[in-house]
TORVO-783300 format. One line per 8 residues: number of its first residue (from 1); their letters; for each residue z, x, y negated of N, C-alpha, C. Coordinates in nm, 2 decimals, always signed. Atoms other than C-alpha are relative to their C-alpha. Example, Ala and Ser with C-alpha at 12.3 -4.5 7.8 and 13.67 -1.06 7.14 Angstrom:
BEGIN
1 = AS = +0.00 +0.09 +0.12 +0.78 +1.23 +0.45 +0.00 +0.09 -0.12 | +0.00 -0.09 +0.11 +0.71 +1.37 +0.11 +0.08 -0.08 -0.11 $
//
This chain:
BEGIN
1 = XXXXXXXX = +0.00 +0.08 +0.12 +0.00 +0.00 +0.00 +0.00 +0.09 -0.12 | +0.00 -0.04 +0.12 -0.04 +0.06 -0.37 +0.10 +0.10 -0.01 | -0.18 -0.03 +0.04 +0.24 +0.28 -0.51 +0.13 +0.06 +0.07 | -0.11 -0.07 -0.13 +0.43 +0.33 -0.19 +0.07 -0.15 +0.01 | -0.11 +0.08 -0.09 +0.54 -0.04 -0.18 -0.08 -0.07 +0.10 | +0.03 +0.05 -0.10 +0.56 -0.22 +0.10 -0.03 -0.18 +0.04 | +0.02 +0.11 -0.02 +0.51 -0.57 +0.24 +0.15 -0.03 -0.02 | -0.09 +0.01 +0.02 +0.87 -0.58 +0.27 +0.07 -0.03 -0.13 $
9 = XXXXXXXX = +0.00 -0.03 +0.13 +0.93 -0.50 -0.06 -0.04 -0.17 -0.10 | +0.02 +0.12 +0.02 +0.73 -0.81 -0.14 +0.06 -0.16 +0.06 | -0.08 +0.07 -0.04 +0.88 -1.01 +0.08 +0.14 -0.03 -0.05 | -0.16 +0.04 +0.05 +1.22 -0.97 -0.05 -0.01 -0.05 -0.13 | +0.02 +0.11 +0.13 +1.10 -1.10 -0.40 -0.04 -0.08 +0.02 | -0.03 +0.14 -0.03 +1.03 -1.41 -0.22 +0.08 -0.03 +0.04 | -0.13 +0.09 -0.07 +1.32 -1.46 -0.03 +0.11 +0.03 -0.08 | -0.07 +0.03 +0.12 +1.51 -1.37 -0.38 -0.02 -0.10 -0.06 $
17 = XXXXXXXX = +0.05 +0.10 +0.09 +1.32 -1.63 -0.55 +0.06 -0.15 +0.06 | -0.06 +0.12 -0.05 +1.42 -1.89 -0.31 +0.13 -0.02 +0.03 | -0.20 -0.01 +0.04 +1.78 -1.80 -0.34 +0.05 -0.05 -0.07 | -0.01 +0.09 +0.10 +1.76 -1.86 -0.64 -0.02 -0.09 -0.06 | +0.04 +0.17 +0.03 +1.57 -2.19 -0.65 +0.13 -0.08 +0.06 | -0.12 +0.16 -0.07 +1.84 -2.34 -0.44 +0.13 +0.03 -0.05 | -0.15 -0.01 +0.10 +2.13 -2.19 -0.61 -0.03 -0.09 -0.14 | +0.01 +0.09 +0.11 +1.98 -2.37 -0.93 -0.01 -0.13 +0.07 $
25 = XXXXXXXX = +0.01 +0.13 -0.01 +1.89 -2.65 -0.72 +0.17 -0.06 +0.03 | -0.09 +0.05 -0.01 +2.22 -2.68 -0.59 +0.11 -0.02 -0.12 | -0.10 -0.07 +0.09 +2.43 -2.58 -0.90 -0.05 -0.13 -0.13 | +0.03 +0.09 +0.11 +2.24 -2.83 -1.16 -0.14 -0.10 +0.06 | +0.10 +0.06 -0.05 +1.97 -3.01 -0.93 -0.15 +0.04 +0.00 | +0.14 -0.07 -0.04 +1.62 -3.00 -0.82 -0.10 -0.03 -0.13 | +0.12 -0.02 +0.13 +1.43 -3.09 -1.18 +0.02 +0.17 -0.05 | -0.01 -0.11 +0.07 +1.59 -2.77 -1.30 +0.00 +0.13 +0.11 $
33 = XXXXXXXX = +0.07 -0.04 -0.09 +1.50 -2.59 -0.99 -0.13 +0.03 +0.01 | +0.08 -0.01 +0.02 +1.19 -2.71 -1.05 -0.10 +0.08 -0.06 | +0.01 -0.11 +0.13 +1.17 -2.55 -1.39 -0.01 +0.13 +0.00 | +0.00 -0.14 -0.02 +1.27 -2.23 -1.29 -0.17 +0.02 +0.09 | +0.16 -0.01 -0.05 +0.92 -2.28 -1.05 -0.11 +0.06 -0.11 | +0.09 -0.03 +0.10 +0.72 -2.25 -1.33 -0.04 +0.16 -0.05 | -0.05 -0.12 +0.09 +0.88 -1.90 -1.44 +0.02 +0.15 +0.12 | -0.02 -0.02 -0.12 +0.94 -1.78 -1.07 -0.10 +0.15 -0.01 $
41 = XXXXXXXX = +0.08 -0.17 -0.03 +0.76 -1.41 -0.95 -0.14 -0.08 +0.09 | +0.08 +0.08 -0.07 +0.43 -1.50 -0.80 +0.00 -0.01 +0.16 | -0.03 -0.01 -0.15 +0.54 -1.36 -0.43 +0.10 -0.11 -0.01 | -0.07 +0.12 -0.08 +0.80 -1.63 -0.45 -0.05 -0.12 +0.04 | +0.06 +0.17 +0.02 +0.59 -1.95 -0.50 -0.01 -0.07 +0.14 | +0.01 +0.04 -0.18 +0.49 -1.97 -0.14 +0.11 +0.00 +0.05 | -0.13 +0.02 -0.09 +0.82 -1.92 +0.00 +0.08 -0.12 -0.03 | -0.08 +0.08 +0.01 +0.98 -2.15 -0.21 -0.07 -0.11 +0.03 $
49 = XXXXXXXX = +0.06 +0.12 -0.04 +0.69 -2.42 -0.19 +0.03 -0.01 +0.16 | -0.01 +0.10 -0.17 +0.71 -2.41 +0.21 +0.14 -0.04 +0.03 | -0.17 +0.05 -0.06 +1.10 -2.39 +0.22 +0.01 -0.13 -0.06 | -0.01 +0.12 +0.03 +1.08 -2.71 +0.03 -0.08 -0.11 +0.01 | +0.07 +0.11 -0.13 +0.84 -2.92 +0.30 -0.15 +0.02 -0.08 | +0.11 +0.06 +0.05 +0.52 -2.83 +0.11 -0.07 +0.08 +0.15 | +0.10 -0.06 -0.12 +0.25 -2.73 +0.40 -0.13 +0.09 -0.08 | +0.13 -0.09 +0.12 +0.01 -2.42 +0.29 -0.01 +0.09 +0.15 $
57 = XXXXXXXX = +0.05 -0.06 -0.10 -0.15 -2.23 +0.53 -0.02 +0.14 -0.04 | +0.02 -0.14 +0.02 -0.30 -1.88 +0.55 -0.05 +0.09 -0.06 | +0.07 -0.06 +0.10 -0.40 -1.63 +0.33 +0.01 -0.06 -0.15 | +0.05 +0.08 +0.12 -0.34 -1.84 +0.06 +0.07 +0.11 -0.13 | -0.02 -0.05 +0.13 -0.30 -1.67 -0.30 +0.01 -0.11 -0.13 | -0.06 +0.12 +0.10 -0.10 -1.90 -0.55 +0.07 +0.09 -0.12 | -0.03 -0.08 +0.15 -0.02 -1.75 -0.94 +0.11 -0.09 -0.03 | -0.04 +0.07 +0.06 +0.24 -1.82 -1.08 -0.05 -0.11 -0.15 $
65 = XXXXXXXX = +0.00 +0.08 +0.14 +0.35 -2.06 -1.39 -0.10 -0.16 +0.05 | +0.07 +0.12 -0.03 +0.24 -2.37 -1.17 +0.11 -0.10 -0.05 | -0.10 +0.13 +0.00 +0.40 -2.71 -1.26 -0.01 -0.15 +0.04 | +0.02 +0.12 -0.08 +0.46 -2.96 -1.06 +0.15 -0.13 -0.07 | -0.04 +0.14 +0.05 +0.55 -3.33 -1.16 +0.07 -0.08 +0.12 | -0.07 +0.14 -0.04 +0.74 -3.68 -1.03 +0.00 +0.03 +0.20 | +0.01 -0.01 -0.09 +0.83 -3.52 -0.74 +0.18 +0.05 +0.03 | -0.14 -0.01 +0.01 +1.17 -3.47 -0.55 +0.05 +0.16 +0.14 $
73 = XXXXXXXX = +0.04 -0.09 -0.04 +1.04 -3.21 -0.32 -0.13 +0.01 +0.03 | +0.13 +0.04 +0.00 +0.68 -3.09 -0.22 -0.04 -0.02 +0.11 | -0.01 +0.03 -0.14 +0.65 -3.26 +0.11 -0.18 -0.06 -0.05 | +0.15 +0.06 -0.03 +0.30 -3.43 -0.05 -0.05 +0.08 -0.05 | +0.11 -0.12 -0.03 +0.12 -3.07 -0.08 -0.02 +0.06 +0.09 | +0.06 -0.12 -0.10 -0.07 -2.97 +0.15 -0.15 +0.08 -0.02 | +0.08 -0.10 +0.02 -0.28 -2.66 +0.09 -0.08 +0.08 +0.13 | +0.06 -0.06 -0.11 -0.51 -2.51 +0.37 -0.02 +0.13 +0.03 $
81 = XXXXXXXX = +0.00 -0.14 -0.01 -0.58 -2.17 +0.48 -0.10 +0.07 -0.07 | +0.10 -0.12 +0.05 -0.74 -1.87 +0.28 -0.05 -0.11 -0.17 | +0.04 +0.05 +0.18 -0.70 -2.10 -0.08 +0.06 +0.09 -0.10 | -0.04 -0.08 +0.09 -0.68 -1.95 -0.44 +0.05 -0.12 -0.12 | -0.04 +0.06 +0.07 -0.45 -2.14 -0.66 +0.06 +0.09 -0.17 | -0.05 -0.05 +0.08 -0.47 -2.01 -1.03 +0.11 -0.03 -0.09 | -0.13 +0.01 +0.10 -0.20 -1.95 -1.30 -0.02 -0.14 -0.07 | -0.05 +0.12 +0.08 -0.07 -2.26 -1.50 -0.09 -0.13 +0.06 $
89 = XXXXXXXX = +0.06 +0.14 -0.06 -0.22 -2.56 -1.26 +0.11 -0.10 +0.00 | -0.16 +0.09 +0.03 -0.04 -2.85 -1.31 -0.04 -0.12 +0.12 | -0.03 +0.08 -0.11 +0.05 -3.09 -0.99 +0.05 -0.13 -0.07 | -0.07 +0.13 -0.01 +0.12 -3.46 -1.00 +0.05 -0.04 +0.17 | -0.04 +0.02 -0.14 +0.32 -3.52 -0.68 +0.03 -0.14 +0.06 | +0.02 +0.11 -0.08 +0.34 -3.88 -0.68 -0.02 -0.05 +0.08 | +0.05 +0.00 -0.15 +0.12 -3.92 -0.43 -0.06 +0.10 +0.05 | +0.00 -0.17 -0.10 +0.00 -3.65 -0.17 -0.16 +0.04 -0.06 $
97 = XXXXXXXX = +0.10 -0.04 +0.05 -0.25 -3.42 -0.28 -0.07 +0.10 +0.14 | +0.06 -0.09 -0.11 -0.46 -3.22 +0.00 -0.08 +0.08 -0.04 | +0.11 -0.09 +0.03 -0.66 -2.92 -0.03 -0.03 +0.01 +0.16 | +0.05 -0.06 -0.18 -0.86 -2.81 +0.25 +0.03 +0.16 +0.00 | +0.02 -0.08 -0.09 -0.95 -2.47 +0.40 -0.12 +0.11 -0.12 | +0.10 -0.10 +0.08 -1.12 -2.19 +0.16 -0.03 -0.10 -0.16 | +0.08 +0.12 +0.11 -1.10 -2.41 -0.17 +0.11 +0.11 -0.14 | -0.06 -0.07 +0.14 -1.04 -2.22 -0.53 +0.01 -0.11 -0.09 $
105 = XXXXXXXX = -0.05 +0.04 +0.09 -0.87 -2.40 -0.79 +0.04 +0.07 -0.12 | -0.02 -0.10 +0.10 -0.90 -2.20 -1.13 +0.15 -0.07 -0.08 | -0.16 +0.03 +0.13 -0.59 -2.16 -1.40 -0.08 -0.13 -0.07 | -0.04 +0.14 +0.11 -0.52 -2.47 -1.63 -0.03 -0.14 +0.09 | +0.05 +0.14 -0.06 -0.65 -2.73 -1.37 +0.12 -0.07 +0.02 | -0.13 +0.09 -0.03 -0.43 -3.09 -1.37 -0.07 -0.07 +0.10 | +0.00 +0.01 -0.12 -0.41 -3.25 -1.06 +0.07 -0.14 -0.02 | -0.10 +0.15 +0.04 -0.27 -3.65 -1.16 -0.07 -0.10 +0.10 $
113 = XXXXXXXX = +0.00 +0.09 -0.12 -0.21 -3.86 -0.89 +0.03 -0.19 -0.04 | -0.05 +0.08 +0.01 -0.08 -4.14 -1.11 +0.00 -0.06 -0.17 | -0.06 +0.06 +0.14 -0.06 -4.37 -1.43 +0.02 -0.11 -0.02 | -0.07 +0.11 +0.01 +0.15 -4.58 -1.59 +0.03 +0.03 -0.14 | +0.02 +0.01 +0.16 +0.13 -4.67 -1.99 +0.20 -0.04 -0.01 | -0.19 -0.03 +0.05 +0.55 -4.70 -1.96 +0.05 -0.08 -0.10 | -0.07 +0.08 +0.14 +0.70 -4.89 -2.24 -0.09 -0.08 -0.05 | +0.12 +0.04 +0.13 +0.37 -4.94 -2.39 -0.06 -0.16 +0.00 $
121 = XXXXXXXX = +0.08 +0.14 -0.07 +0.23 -5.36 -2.43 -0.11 +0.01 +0.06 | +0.10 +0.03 -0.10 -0.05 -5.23 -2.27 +0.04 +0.03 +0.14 | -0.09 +0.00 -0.08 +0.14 -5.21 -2.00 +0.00 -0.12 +0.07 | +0.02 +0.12 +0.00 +0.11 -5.55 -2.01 -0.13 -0.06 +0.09 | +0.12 +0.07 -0.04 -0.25 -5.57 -1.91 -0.01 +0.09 +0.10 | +0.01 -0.10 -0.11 -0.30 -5.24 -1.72 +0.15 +0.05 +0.08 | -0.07 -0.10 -0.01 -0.04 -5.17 -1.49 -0.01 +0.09 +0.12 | -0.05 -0.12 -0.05 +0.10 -4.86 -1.32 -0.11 +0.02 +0.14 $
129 = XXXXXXXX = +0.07 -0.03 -0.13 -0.15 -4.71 -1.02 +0.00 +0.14 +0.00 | +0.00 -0.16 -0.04 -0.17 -4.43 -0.82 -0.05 +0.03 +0.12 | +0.08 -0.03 -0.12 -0.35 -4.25 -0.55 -0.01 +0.10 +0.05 | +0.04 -0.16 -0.02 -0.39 -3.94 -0.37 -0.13 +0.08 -0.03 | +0.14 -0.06 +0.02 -0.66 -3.64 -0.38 +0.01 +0.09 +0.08 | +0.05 -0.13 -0.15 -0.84 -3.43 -0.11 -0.10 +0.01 -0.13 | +0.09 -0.10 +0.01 -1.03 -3.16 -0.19 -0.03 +0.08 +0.14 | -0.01 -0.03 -0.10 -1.20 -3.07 +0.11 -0.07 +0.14 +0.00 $
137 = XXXXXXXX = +0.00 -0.13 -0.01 -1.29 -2.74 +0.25 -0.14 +0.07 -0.07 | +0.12 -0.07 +0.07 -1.52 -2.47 +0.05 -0.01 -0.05 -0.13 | +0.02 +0.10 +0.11 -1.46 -2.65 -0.27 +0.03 +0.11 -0.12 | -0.03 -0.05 +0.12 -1.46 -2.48 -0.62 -0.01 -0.06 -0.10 | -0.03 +0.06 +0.05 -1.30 -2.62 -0.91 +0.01 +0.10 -0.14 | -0.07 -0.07 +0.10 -1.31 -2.43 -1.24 +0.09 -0.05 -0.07 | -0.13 -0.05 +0.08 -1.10 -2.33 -1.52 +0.04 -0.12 -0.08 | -0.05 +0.09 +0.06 -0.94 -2.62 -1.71 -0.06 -0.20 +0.03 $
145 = XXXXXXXX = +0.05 +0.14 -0.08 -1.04 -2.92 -1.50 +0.08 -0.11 +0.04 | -0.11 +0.11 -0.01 -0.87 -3.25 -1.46 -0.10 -0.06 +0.13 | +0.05 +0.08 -0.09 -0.89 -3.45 -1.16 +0.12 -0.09 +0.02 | -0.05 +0.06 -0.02 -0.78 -3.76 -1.12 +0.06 -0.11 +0.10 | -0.04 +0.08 -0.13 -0.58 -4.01 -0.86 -0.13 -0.09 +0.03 | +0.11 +0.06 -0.07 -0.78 -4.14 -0.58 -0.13 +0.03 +0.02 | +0.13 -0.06 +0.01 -1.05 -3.88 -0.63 +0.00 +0.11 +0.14 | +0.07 -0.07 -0.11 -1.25 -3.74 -0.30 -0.06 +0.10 -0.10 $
153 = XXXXXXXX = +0.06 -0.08 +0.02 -1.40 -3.38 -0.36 -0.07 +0.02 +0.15 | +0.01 -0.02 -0.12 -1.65 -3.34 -0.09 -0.04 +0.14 +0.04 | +0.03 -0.18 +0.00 -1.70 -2.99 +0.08 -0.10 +0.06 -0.01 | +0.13 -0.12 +0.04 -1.93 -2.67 -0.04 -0.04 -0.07 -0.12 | +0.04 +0.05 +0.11 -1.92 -2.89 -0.36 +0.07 +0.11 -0.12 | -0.10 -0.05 +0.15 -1.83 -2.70 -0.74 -0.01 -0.09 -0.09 | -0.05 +0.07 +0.10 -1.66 -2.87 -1.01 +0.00 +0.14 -0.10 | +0.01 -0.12 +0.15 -1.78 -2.70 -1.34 +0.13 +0.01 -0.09 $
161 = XXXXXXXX = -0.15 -0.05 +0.09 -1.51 -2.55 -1.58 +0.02 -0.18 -0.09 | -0.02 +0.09 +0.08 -1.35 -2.83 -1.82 -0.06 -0.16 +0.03 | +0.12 +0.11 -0.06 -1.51 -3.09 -1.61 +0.14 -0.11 +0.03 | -0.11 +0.12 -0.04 -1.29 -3.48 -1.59 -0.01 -0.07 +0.14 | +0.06 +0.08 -0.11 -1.32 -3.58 -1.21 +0.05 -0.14 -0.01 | -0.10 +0.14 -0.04 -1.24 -3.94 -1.21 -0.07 -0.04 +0.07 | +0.09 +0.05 -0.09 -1.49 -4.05 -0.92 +0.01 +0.10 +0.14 | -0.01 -0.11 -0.14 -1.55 -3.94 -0.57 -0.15 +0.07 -0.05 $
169 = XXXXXXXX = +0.09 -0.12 +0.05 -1.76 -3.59 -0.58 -0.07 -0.05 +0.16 | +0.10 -0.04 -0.12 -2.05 -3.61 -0.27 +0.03 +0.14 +0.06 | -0.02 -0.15 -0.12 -2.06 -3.29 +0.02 -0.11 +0.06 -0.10 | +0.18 -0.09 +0.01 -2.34 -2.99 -0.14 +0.01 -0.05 -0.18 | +0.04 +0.05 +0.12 -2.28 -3.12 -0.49 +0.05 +0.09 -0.11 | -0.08 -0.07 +0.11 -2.22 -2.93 -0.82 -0.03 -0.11 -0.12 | -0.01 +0.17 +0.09 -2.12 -3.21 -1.10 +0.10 +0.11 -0.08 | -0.07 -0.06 +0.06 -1.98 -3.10 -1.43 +0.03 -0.09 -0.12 $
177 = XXXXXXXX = -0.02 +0.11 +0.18 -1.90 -3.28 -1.78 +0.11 -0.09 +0.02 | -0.12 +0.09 -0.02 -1.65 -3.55 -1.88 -0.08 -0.14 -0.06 | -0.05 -0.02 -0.10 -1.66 -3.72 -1.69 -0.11 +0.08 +0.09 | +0.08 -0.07 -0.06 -1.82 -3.54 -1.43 -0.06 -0.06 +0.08 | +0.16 +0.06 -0.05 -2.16 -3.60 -1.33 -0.05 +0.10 +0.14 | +0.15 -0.06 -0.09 -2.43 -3.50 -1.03 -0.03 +0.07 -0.08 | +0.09 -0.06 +0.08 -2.61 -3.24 -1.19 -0.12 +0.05 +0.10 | +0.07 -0.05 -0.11 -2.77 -3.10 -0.86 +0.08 +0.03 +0.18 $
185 = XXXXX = -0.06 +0.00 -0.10 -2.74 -3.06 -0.51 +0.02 +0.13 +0.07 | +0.03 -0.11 -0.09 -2.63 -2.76 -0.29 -0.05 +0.04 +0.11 | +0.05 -0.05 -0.12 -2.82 -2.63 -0.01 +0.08 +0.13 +0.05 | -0.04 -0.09 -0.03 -2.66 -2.40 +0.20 -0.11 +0.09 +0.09 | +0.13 -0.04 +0.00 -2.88 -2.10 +0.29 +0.08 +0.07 +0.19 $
//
């Protein structure tokens, strides 16, 4: 390794980090548990997401400064093998979110499983819904991308940067804009 350190080495700054998730969780609860997630070392993220029921598979590479929402642990993420989750993505955990198997998720992308106008009288006419989101395998999502509940990604598809998913995405498709459109199809060679 780099430097002279070791796996070990790395390891033990995850299994610090989730020491001290659960000493905050236990000492002042799991919102502020949470919080600390956000701020966490990036070798912890994984330890502490699986020690608290989320499912992630192999190879995965997750940045810190993620933040996850309305959730009480992350029992509805599941992540697949060999994904890249970048810095400051933001989770709605409402309902269960799936990734597949080789799927990149750039920094700033939100992930909302759920709305509800709250107080508001429109409230009155629209209310509160929610839904999960698969993103299925081979999928790439750029950098500042919103996707919203109830939205299929189908696989070997890209979601262009800054792009609003609110619809289901087709298999072979790259769709970009807000909201995000068809633009063409992919052929795999």
């Amino acid at each position: 390794m780099k430097f002279g350190l070791s796996r070990r080495y790395f390891r033990s700054l995850g299994n610090f980090g989730v020491l001290r998730f659960n000493l905050i969780r236990f000492l002042y609860g799991f919102d502020s548990a949470n919080n600390y997630l956000k701020r966490a070392n990036k070798y912890a993220v994984i330890p502490i997401l699986k020690f608290n029921k989320a499912t992630i598979g192999k190879l995965c590479d997750i940045e810190a400064g993620l933040t996850f929402h309305n959730c009480k642990d992350y029992s509805n993420l599941t992540i697949g093998d060999n994904c890249h989750i970048g810095k400051n993505c933001f989770f709605d955990l409402k309902k269960e979110i799936i990734v597949g198997n080789n799927v990149t998720i750039s920094m700033n992308t939100s992930l909302i499983t759920h709305q509800d106008f709250g107080k508001s009288r429109v409230n009155l006419i629209y209310k509160p819904q929610d839904g999960g989101i698969q993103i299925n395998d081979n999928v790439y999502i750029g950098t500042g991308s919103t996707i919203l509940m109830g939205v299929s990604i189908g696989k070997c598809s890209i979601i262009g940067a800054r792009s609003l998913v609110n619809k289901i995405i087709d298999e072979h498709v790259l769709a970009f804009g807000c909201p995000a459109q068809k633009k063409s199809i992919i052929r795999e060679k």
